[in-house]
MARNU-472645 format. One record per residue (C-alpha): residue in three letters; y, z, x. Coordinates in steps of 0.001 Angstrom, whole numbers, plus 500000, padded with zeros to 6 digits. Each point is the difference from the previous one (the first is absolute). Layout:
<recs>
ALAYZX
...
</recs>
This chain:
<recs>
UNK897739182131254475
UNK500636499697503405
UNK500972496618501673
UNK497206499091501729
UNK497456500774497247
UNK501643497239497846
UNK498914497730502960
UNK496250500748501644
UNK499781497168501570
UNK503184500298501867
UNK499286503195501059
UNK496241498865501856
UNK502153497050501494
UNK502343502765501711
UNK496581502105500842
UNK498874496735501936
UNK502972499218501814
UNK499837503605501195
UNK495880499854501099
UNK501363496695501780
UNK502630501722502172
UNK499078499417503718
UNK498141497390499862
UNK502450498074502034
UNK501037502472502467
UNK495637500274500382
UNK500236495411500205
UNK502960500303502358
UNK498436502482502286
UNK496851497768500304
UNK501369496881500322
UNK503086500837502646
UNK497738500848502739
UNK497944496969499549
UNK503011497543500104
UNK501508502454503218
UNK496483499077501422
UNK499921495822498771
UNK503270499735501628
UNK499248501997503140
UNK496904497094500061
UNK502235497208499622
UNK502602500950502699
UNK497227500758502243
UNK498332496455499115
UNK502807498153501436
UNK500649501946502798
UNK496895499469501032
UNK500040495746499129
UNK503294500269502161
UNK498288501733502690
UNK497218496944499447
UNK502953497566500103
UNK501058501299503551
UNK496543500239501345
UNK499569496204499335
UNK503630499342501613
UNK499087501816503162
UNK496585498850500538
UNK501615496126499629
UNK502835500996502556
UNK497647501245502391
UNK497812496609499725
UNK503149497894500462
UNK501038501945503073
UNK496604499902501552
UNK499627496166499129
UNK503035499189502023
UNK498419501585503117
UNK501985503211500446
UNK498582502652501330
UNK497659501949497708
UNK501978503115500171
UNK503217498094498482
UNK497586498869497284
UNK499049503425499299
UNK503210501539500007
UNK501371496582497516
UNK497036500864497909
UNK500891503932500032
UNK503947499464499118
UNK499017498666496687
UNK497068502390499068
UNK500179502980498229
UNK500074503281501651
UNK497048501132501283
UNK498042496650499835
UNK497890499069502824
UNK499934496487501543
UNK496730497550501829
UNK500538497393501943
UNK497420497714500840
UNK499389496355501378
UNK496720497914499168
UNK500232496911501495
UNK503364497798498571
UNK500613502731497366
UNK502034503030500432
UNK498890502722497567
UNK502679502854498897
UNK498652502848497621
UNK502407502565498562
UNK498253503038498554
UNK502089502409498385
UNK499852503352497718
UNK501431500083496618
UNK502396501639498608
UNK499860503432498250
UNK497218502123499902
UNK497169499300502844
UNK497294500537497882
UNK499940496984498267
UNK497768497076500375
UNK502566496997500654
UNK499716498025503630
UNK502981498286500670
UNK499853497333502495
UNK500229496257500825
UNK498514497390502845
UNK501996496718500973
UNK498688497304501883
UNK501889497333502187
UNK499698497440502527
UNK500644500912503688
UNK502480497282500954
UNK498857499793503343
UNK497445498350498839
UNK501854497454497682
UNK499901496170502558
UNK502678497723499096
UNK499547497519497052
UNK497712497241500962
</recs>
């Protein structure tokens, strides 16, 4: 009698393990590519909350340099030094309130939906009388 007729049942548990071969290399080819694409989602996230981060940063640079009364294109160009490339800056005054908004593209691939872009507000100080 041969070896593996004493045993049956050891000799289906070897037949399974070999119907089971690939299996993982079939998982790992699946599920690379979907963590390569997760993490290429992630890094783009916060690039684009940094870009977000320095949008907000401008536009409040630009609003104090307009609310001390220098001249608008100063302002702009404060507002511009902190943006992110590409980003596009208004300048506006309504009454006491100077009005910076920093519009700007994110990053990565241009078809995606995402605005990035932030609006300060402050108080011309020309306006400010002294204290009563």
């Amino acid at each position: 009698m041969c070896r593996s007729e004493k045993n049956p049942g050891r000799r289906r548990e070897r037949m399974g393990l070999a119907a089971d071969r690939g299996y993982v290399t079939a998982e790992a080819a699946l599920v690379i590519p979907a963590l390569v694409l997760l993490a290429a989602l992630l890094v783009w996230a916060l690039m684009a909350a940094a870009a977000q981060i320095r949008c907000v940063d401008a536009a409040r640079a630009g609003a104090r340099a307009a609310a001390r009364s220098e001249p608008g294109d100063t302002a702009v160009a404060a507002a511009k030094a902190a943006a992110p490339p590409g980003a596009e800056v208004a300048l506006e005054r309504s009454g006491d309130l100077w009005r910076v908004r920093v519009t700007a593209p994110p990053p990565g691939p241009r078809g995606l939906p995402v605005r990035l872009g932030a609006l300060a507000v402050a108080l011309a100080e020309d306006t400010v009388g002294p204290p009563p």
